[in-house]
N, C-alpha and C positions, 0 to 999 in steps of 0.2 A: 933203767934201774928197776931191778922185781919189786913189786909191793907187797908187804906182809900186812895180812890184817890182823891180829889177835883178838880173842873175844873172851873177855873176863867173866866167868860165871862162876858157883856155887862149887865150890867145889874142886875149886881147880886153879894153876898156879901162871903165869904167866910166862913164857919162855923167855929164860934167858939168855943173854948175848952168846954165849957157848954152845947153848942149843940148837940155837938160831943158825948161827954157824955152821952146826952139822947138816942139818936137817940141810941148808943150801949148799952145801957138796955132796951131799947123798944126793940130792935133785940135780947138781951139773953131774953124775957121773950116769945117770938113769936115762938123763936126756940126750947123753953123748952114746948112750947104746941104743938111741932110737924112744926112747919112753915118753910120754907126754907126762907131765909133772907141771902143770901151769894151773889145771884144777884138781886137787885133790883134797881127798875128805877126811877131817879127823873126830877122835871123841867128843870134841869140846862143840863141831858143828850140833851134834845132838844135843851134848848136854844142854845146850842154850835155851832149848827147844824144852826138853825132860829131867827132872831128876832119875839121874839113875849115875851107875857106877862108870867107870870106864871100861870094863866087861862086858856091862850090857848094853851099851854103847857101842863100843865095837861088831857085838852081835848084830844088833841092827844096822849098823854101813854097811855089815858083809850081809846083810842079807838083802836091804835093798837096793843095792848097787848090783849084786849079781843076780837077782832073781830074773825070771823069764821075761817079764814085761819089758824090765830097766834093759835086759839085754837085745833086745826087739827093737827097742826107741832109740836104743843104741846102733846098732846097724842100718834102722834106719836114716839113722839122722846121718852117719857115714856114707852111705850111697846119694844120697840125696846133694852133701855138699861136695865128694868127688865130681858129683854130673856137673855141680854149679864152677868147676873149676876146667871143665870138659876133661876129665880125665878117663884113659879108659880102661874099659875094664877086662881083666885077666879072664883068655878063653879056659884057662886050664884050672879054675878055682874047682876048689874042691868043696 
């Protein structure tokens, strides 16, 4: 069984049963297309952290989840746990 955590801050409302709902068939139809949906980030992670809006909130997940570094430690950390699974790697990557 998936575990949900929710985090009650300033600001913000708690997901209901309905939502709840969607949000976990949007993430079984994501993961049925190959998506990884077991860690992902929303406004309310920030908010916890910041007051700010859900705008600027989302500003900042999108920017540092996709910035150069996050995306570097990201791939790194992908090749690193492929090896640890001996898997191998694609001669024709691009």
């Amino acid at each position: 069984m998936e575990k949900c955590y929710i985090v009650t801050v300033k600001n913000s409302n708690k997901l209901d049963m309905t939502q709840y709902e969607e949000i976990k068939k949007a993430k079984e139809v994501l993961e049925k297309a190959g998506y990884q949906v077991r860690n992902l980030w929303c406004v309310q992670d920030v908010q916890s952290k910041y007051n700010c809006t859900d705008e600027e909130a989302l500003d900042v997940l999108e920017e540092a989840l996709t910035n150069e570094a996050s995306m570097n430690q990201i791939w790194l950390s992908l090749f690193y746990h492929a090896e640890e699974h001996k898997l191998i790697r694609n001669t024709d990557e691009t």
